[in-house]
C-alpha positions as CSV (number, residue, x, y, z in Angstrom):
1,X,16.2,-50.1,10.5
2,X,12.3,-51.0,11.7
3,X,9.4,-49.0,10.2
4,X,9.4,-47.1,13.4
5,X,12.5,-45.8,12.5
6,X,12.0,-45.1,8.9
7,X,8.6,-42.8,9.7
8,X,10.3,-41.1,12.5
9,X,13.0,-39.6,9.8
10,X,10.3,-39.2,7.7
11,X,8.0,-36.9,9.7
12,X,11.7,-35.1,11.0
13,X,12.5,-34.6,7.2
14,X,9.3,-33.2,6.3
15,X,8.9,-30.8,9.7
16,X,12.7,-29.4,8.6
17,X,11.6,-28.7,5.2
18,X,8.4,-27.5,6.3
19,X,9.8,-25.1,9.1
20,X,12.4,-23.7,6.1
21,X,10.1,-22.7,4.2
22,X,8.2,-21.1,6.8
23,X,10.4,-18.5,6.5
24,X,11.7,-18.9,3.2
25,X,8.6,-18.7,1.2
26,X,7.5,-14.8,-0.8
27,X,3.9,-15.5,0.4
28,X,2.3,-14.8,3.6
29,X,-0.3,-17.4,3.1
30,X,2.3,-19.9,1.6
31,X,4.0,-19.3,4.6
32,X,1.0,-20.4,7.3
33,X,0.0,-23.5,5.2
34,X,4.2,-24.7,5.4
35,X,3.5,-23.9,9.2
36,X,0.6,-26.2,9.2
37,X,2.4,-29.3,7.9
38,X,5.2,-28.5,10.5
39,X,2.6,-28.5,13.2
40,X,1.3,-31.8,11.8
41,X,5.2,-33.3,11.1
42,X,5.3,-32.3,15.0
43,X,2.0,-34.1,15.7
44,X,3.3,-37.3,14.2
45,X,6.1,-37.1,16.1
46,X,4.2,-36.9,19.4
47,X,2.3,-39.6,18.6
48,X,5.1,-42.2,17.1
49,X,6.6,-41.1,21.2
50,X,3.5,-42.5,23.1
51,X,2.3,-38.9,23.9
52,X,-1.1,-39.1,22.3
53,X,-1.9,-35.9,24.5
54,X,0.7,-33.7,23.3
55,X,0.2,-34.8,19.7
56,X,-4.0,-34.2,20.1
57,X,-3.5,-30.7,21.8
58,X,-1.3,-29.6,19.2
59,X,-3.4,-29.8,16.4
60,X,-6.4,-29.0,18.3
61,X,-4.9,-25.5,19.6
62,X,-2.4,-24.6,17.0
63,X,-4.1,-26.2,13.6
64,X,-7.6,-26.2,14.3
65,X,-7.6,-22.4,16.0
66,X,-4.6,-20.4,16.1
67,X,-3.4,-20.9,12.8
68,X,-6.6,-21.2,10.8
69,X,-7.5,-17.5,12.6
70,X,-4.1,-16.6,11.7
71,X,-4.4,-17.1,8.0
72,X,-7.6,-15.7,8.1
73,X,-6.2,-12.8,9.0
74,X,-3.3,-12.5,6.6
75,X,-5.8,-13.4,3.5
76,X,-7.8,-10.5,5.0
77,X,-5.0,-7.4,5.5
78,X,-3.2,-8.4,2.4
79,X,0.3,-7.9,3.8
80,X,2.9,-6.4,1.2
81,X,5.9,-8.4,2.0
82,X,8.3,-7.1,-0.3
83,X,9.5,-4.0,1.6
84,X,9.1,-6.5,5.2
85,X,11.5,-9.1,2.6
86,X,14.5,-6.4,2.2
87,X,17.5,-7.7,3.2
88,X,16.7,-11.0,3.9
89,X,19.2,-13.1,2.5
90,X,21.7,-10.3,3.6
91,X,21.1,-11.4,7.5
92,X,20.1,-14.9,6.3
93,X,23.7,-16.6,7.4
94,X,24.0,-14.9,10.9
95,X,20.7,-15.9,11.7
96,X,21.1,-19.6,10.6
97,X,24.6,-19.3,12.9
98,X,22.3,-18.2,15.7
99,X,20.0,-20.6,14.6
100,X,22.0,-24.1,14.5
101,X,24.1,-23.0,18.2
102,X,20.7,-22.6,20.0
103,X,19.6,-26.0,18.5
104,X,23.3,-27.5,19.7
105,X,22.2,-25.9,23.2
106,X,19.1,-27.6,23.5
107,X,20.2,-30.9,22.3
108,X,22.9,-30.6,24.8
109,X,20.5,-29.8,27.4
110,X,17.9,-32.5,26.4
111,X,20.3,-34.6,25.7
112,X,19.8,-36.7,29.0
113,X,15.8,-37.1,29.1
114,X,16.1,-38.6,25.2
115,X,19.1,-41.4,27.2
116,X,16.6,-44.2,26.4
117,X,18.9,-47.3,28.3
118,X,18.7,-45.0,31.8
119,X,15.2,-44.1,31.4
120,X,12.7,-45.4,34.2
121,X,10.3,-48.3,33.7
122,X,6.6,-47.2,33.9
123,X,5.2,-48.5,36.9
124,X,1.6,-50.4,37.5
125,X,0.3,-46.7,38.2
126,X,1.5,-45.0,34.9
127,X,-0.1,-47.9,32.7
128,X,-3.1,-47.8,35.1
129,X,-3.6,-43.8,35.1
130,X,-2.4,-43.2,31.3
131,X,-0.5,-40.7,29.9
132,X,-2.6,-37.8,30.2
133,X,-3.6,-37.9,33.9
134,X,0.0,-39.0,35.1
135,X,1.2,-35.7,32.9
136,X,-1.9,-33.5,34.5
137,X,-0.3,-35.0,38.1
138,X,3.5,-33.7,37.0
139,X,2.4,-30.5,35.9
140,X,-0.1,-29.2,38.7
141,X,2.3,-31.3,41.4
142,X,5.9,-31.1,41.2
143,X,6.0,-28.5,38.5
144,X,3.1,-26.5,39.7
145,X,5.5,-23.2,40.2
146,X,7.1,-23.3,37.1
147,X,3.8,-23.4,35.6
148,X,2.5,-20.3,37.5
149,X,5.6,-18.5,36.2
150,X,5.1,-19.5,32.8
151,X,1.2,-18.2,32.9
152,X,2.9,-14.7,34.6
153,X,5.4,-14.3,31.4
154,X,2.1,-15.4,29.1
155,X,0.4,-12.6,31.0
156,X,2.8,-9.8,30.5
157,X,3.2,-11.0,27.0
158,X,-0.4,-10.2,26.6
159,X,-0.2,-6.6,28.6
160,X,2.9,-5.6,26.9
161,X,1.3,-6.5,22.9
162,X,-1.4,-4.4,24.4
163,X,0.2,-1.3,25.5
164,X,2.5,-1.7,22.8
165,X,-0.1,-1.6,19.1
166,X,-2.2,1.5,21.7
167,X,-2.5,4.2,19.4
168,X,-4.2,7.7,20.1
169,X,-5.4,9.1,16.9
170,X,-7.5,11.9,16.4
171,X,-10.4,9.8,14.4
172,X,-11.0,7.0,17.4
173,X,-13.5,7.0,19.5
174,X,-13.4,5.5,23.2
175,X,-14.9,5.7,26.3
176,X,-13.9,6.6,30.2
177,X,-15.2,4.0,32.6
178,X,-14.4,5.9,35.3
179,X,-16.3,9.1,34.1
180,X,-19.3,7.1,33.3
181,X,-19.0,6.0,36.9
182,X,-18.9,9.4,38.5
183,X,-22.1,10.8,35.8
184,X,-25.0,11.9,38.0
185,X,-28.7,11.7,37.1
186,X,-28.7,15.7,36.2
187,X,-26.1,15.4,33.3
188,X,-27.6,12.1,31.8
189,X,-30.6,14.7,30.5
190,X,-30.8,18.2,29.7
191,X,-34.3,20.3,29.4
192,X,-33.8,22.8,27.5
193,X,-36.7,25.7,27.2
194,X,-36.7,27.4,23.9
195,X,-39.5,29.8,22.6
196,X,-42.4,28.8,19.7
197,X,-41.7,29.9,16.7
198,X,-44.2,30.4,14.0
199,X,-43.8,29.3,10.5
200,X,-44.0,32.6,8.3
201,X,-47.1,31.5,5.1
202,X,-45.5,31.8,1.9
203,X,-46.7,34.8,-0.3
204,X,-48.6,34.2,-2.6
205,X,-47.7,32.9,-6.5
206,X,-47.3,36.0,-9.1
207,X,-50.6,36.6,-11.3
208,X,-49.5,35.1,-14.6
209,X,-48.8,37.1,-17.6
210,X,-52.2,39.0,-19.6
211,X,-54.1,35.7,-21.3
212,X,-53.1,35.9,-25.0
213,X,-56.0,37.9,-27.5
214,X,-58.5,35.7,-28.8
215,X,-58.3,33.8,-25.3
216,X,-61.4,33.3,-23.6
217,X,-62.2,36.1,-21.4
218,X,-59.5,38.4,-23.3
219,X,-60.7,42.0,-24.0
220,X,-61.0,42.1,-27.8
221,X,-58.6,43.9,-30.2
222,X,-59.6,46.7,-32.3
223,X,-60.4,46.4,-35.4
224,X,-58.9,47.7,-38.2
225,X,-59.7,51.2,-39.5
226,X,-61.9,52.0,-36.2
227,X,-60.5,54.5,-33.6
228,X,-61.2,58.2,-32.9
229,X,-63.1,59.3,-30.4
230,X,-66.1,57.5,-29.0
């Protein structure tokens, strides 16, 4: 067994293990980093096959954007996955049956294109051209249609997650493109004509109380023993 051989079970073991705990593991955020090492195992993978294109996109798109926005978002909505967790391990042996006969399929499938003693030569072309523009020729050449189906699906993915989280609630606010279309100059502005009105003066503050005697200016008190008549 060459060194080839010994980092290609390698990378398989650890993108196995990694994809198992994907959906194994109690946190959310656990979860996406085990997903990143798969994507990486993947990448390694890619690359060890001569498909340096494959192995760059994938952890240009998957790592480096979708799944560092995707465990953004997780660490930002806190997800409670203990009541999304019920039953797991309940369902856990049907789905690895379902799981290990679609695998079978696809290795049956596959099968051929992995038949390394039947597969073609690369011609003066292919080693001229590289991988990524001979694969750019295959794609938008002899499997142009099944590409433009494959962006139609992607498409009606999209729609469908759209029309599917739409929610009308009481509280959100939107807007009608097709009534601010039809608005007319009138019912952007209304003059309204309202009468003056004329602020009503405050009375005046109530005299305070009789100044205390012996005050300045306070009438004298009687003294004692005068009165009678003047």
């Amino acid at each position: 067994m060459n060194t080839t051989s010994i980092l290609f079970y390698l990378f398989a073991a650890v993108l196995l293990g990694a994809s198992f705990r994907v959906i194994t593991a109690k946190s959310t955020v656990h979860a996406a980093l085990f997903l990143v090492l798969a994507f990486f195992s993947a990448s390694c993978i890619w690359m060890m096959l001569k498909a340096e294109f494959l192995s760059i996109a994938l952890v240009l798109v998957y790592v480096g954007a979708v799944m560092v926005l995707f465990l953004f978002v997780v660490m930002m909505l806190d997800i409670n996955t203990e009541e999304l967790r019920q039953g797991f391990w309940t369902h856990f042996p049907m789905a690895a049956f379902v799981g290990v006969l679609i695998a079978l399929e696809m290795a049956l499938v596959l099968k051929g294109g992995f038949d390394l003693p039947d597969a073609p030569a690369e011609t003066a072309l292919a080693l001229k051209n590289g991988n990524t523009k001979m694969l750019g020729i295959e794609v938008y050449t002899n499997y142009l249609y099944p590409l433009q189906v494959a962006a139609v699906l992607l498409l009606v993915a999209i729609i469908s997650a759209i029309a599917l989280t739409l929610r009308q609630r009481k509280d959100s606010r939107s807007q009608d493109p097709s009534q601010q279309v039809r608005v007319k100059k009138e019912q952007r502005l209304k003059i309204v004509k309202m009468a003056p009105t004329v602020e009503v003066p405050s009375a005046p503050p109530v005299a305070a109380e009789a100044a205390a005697p012996g005050a300045p200016g306070a009438p004298a008190a009687p003294a004692a023993g005068q009165g009678g008549k003047a």
